[in-house]
C-alpha positions as CSV (number, residue, x, y, z in Angstrom):
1,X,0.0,0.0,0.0
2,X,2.6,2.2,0.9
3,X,4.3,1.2,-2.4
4,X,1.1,2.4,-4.4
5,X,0.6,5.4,-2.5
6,X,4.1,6.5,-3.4
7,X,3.9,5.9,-6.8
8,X,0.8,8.4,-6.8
9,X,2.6,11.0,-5.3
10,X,5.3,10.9,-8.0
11,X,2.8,10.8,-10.5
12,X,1.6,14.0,-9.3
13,X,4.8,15.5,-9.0
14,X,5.9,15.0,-12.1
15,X,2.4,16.3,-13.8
16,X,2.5,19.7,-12.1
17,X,6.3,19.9,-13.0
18,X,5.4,19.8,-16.6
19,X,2.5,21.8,-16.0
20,X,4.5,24.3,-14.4
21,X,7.4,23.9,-17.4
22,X,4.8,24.5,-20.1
23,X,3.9,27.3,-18.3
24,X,7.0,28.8,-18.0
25,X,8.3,28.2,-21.4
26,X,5.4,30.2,-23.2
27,X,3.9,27.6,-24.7
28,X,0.2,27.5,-24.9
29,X,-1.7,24.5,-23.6
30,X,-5.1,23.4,-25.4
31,X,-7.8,22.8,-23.0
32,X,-10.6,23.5,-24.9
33,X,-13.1,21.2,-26.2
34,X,-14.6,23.7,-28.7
35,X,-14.7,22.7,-32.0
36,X,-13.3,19.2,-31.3
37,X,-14.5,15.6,-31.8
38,X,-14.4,13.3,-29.4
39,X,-11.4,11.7,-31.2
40,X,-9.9,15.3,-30.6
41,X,-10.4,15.9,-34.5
42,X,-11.5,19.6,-35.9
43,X,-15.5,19.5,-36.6
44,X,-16.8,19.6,-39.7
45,X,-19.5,22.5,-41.0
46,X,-22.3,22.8,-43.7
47,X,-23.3,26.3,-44.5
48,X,-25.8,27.8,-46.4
49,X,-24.8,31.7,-48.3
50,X,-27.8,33.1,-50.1
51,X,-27.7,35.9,-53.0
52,X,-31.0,37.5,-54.3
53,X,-28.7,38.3,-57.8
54,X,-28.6,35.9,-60.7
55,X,-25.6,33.7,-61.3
56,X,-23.8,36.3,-64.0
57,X,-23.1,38.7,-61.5
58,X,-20.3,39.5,-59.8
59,X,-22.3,38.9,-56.5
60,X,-22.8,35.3,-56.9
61,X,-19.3,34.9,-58.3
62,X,-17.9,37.0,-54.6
63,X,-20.0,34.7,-52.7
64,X,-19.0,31.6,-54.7
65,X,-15.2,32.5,-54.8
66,X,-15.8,32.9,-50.9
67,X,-16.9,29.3,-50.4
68,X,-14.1,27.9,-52.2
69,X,-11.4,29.4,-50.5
70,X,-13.5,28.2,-47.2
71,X,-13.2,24.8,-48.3
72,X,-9.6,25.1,-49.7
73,X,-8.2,26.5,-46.5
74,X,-10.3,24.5,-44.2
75,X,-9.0,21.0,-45.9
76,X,-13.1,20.3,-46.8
77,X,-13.7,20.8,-43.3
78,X,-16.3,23.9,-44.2
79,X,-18.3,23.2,-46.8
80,X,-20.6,26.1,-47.9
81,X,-23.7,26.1,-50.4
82,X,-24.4,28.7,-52.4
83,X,-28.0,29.8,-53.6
84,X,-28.6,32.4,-55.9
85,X,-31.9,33.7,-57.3
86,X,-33.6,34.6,-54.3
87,X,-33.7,30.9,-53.5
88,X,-33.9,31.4,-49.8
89,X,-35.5,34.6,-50.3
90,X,-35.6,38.0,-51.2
91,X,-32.7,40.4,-49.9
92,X,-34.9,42.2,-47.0
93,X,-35.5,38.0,-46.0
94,X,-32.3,36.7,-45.8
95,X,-30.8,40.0,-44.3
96,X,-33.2,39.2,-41.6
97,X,-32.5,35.6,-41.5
98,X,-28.7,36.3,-41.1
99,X,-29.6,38.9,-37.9
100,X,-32.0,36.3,-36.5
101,X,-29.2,33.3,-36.3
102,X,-31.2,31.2,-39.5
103,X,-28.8,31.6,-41.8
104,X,-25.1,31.8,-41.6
105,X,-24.1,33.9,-44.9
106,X,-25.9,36.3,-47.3
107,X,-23.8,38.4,-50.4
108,X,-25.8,41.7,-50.8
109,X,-26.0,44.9,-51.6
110,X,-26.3,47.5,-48.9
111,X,-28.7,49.5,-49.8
112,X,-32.0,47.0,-47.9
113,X,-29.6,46.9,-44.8
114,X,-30.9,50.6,-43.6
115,X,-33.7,48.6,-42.5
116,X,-31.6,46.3,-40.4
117,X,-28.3,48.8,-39.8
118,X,-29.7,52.3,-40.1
119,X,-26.2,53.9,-40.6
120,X,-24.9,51.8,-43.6
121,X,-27.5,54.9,-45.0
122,X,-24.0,56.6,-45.4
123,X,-23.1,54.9,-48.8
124,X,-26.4,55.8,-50.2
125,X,-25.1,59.7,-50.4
126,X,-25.7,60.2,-54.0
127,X,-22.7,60.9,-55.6
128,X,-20.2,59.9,-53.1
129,X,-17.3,58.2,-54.6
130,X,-15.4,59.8,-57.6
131,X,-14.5,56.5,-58.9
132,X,-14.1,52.7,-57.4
133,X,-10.1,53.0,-56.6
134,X,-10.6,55.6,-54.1
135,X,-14.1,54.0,-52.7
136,X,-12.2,50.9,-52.0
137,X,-9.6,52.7,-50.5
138,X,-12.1,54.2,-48.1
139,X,-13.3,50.6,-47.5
140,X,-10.1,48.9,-46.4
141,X,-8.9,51.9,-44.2
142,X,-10.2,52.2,-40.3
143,X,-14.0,53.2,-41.6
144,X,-14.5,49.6,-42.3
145,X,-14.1,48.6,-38.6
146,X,-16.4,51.8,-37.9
147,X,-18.8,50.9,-39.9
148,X,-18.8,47.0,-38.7
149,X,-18.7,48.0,-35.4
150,X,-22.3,49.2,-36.4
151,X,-23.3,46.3,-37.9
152,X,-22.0,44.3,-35.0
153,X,-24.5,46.3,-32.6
154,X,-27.5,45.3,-34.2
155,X,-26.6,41.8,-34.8
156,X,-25.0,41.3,-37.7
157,X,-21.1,40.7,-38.4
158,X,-19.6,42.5,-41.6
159,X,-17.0,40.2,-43.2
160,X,-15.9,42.0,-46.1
161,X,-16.7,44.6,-49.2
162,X,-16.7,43.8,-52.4
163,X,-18.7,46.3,-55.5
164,X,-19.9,45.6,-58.7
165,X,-19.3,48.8,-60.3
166,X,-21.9,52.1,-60.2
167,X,-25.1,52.1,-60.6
168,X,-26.6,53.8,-63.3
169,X,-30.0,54.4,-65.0
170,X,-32.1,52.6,-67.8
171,X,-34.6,54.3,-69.7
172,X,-36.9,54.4,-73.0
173,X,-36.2,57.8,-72.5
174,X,-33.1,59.4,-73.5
175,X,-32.2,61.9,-70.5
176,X,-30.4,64.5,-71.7
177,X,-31.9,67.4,-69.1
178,X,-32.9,67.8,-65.7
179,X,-37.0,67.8,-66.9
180,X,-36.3,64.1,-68.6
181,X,-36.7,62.5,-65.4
182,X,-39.8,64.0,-64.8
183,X,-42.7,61.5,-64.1
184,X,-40.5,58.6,-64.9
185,X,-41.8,55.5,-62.9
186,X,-38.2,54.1,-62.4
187,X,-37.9,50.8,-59.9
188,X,-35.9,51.1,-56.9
189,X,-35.1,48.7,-54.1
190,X,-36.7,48.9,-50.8
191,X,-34.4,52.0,-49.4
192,X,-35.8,55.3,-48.6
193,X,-32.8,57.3,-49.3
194,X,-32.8,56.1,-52.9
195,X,-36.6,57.1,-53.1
196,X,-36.0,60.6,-51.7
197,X,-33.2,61.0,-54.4
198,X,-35.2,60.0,-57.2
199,X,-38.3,62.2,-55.9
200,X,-35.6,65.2,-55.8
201,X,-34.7,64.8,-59.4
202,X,-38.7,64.6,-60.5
203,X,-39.0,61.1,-61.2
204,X,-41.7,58.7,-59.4
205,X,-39.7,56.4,-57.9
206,X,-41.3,52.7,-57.1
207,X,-40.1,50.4,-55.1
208,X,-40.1,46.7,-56.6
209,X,-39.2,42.8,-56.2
210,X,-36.4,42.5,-58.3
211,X,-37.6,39.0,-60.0
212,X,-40.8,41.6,-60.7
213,X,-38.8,43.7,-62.7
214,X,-38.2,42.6,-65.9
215,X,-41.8,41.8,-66.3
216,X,-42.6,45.5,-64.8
217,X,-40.7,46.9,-67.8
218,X,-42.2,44.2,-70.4
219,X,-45.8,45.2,-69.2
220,X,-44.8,49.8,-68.7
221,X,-46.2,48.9,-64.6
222,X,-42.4,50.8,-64.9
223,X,-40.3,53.1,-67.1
224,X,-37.0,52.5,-65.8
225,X,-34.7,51.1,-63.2
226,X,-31.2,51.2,-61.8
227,X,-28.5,48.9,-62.0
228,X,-25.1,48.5,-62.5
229,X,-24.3,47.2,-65.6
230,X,-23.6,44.2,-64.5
231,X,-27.2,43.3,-63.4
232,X,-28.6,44.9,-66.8
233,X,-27.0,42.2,-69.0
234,X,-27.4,39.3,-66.6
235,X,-31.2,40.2,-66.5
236,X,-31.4,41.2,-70.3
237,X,-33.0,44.7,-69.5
238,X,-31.6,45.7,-72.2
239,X,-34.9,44.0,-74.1
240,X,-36.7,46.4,-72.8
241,X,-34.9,49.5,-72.7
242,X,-34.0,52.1,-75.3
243,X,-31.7,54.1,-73.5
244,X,-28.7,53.0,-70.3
245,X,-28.1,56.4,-68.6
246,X,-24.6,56.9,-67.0
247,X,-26.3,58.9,-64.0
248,X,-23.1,56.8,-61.7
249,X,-25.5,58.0,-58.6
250,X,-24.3,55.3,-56.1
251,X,-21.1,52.7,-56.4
252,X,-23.1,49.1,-55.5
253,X,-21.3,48.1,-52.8
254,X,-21.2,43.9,-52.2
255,X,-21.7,43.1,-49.1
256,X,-20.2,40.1,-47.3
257,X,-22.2,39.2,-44.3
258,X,-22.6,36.2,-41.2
259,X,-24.4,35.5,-38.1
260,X,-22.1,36.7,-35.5
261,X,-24.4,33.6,-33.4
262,X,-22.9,31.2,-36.0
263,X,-19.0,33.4,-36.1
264,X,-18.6,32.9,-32.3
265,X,-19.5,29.5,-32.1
266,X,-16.3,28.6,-34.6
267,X,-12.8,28.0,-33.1
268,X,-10.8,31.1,-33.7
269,X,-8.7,28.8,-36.3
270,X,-12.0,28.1,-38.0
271,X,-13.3,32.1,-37.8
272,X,-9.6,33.1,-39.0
273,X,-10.8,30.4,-42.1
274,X,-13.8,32.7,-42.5
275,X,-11.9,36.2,-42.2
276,X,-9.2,35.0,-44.4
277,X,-11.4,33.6,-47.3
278,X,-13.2,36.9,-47.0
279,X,-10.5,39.3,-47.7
280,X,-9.3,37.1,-50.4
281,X,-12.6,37.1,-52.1
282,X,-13.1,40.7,-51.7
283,X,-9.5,41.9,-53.9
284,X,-10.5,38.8,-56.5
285,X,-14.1,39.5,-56.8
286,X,-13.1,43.7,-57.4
287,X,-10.9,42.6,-59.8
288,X,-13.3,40.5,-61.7
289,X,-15.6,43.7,-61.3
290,X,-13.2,45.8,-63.3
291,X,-12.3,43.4,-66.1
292,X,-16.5,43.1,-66.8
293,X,-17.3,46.9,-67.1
294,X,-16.1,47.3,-70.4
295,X,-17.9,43.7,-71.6
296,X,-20.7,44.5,-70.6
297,X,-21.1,48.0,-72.1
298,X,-20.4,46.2,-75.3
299,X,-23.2,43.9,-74.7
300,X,-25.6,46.4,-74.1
301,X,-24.7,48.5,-77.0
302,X,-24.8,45.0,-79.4
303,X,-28.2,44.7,-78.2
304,X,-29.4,47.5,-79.4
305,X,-29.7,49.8,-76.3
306,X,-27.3,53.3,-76.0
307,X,-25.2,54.6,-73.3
308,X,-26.0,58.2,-72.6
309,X,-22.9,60.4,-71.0
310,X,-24.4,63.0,-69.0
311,X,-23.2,66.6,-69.4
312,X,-21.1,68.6,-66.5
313,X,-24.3,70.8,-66.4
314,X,-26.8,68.4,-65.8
315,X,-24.5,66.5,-63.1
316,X,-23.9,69.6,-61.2
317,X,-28.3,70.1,-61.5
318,X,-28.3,66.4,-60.2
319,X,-25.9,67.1,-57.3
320,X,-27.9,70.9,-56.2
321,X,-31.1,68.7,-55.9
322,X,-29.4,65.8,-54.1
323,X,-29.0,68.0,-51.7
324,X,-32.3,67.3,-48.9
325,X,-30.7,63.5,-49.3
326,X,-27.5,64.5,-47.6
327,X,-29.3,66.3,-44.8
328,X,-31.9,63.0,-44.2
329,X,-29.1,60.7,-43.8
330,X,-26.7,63.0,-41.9
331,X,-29.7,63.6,-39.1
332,X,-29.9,59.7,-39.1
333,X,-26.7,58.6,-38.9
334,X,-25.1,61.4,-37.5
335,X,-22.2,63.8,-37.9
336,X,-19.4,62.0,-36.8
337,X,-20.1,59.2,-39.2
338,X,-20.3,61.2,-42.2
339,X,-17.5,63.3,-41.2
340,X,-15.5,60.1,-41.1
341,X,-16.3,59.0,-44.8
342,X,-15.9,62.2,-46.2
343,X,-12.4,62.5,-44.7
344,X,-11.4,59.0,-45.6
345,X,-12.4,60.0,-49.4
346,X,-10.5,62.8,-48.8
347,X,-7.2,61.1,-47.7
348,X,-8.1,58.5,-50.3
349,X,-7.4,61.1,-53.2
């Protein structure tokens, strides 16, 4: 007995002297369970990442580069599914979905997110960005964790930014003067900011189901729309429309966004995974942006439609009405916020 009991004692001993050691050589010790099969083996994931955008888009293609480079750097641990379409819903749905815990990724544009983050209402200042260098500038500098930070507080976690180049107006009217907007029942998405700047350029702006859109045009329930023109070829507007107005009003940002409910649940090597594929997506998915611009414009133009350049006048007319738009969204998101972006495009340039 006296034997055994020995024995124990130097067992103990000796596991406190390597505990101490470990200690005292830096060395982190794994307790943690998280994430971790019983035979001490990473878990494995299924997501789902929903897009309201058809499958030519630069959206799907973010949010599909995005899973691949989870699965790559995850060994096939994380698998993700994409749907496109509006498959899991519209974009107001599956914004929601993601805030409520239901749905782990969503790739979307930021204009229906006022509803769910009131102060992402600061990219919808008409007229913002000069071009898409200095916007993404803006977008990897400090503003992005300000901005996230206010997506964090009311439950969502931004990931990254990605764009799909400006958006711009279509028409069977050629607009070539402030009064040409005039009455125009133009389709908007679900975004009060982009209804008060159509209003203030005399237009009747309607808010609209995309999937309802092309069928809006076919039927004249609408006049025109907005889009990059990225969106108008992948949806074949151009069937429908005469004219594709570069009015350039608002870049269309990409969002990439999760459940922070989902996030926090990961291991941080697994949310690293996540972080890391997002940032990678974002620089390939811009890039990709870029090299389509000039393909699309072609596409439009071999269909039939024509791009209208707007003069300096009529921009400047544009900007003097826009201006009621700046003062809504500066009351609701506030000074300091707007200050911030308008410096950062500042230091951009």
């Amino acid at each position: 007995m006296k034997k055994v009991k020995k024995s124990i004692s130097i067992t103990l001993v000796l596991a406190m002297l390597v505990l101490t050691l470990a200690g005292c050589s830096g060395e982190k010790v794994d307790t943690s369970a998280t994430d971790r099969n019983e035979d001490n083996t990473a878990s494995n994931y299924s997501f789902d990442l929903a897009i309201d955008s058809p499958e030519d888009t630069v959206t799907y293609l973010f949010g599909k580069k995005f899973a691949e480079l989870v699965e790559e750097k995850s060994n096939g641990r994380i698998k993700i599914e994409v749907y496109s379409n509006g498959q899991l819903g519209g974009d107001r749905e599956i914004a929601e979905s993601v805030q409520n815990g239901d749905l782990a990724f969503v790739v979307q544009n930021t204009a229906p997110q006022v509803n769910f983050v009131p102060e992402v209402a600061v990219f919808d200042l008409p007229n913002l960005f000069p071009n898409a260098d200095v916007a993404r500038k803006v977008l990897d500098s400090s503003f992005f964790d300000q901005i996230a930070d206010k997506y964090e507080e009311n439950g969502i976690k931004l990931l990254a930014y990605a764009d799909q180049g400006f958006r711009v107006m279509s028409s069977n009217i050629k607009v070539e003067k402030i009064d040409d907007f005039n009455g125009q029942k133009i389709r908007t998405m679900e975004n009060p900011y982009h209804l008060k700047y159509w209003e203030s350029l005399g237009a009747n702006p309607t808010p609209m189901a995309f999937a309802e859109v092309y069928i809006g045009l076919q039927q004249g329930t609408i006049d025109a729309q907005e889009n990059p023109y990225e969106v108008i070829v992948s949806s074949k507007f151009y069937e429908q429309q005469k004219y594709v107005i570069n009015t350039n009003h608002l870049l269309h940002l990409l969002s990439l966004i999760t459940s922070p409910q989902i996030f926090n649940d990961l291991s941080v090597e697994d949310q690293q995974v996540i972080l890391d594929a997002a940032n990678e997506a974002k620089v390939w998915a811009r890039g990709h942006a870029d090299n389509r611009v000039e393909d699309r414009a072609k596409i439009i133009k071999e269909n039939g439609a024509k791009i209208v350049e707007l003069s300096d006048k009529l921009k400047q007319e544009m900007a003097e009405r826009s201006h009621l738009v700046y003062d809504e969204i500066e009351n609701a998101v506030g000074n300091e916020l707007v200050y911030s972006i308008l410096k950062a495009i500042e230091e951009a340039q």
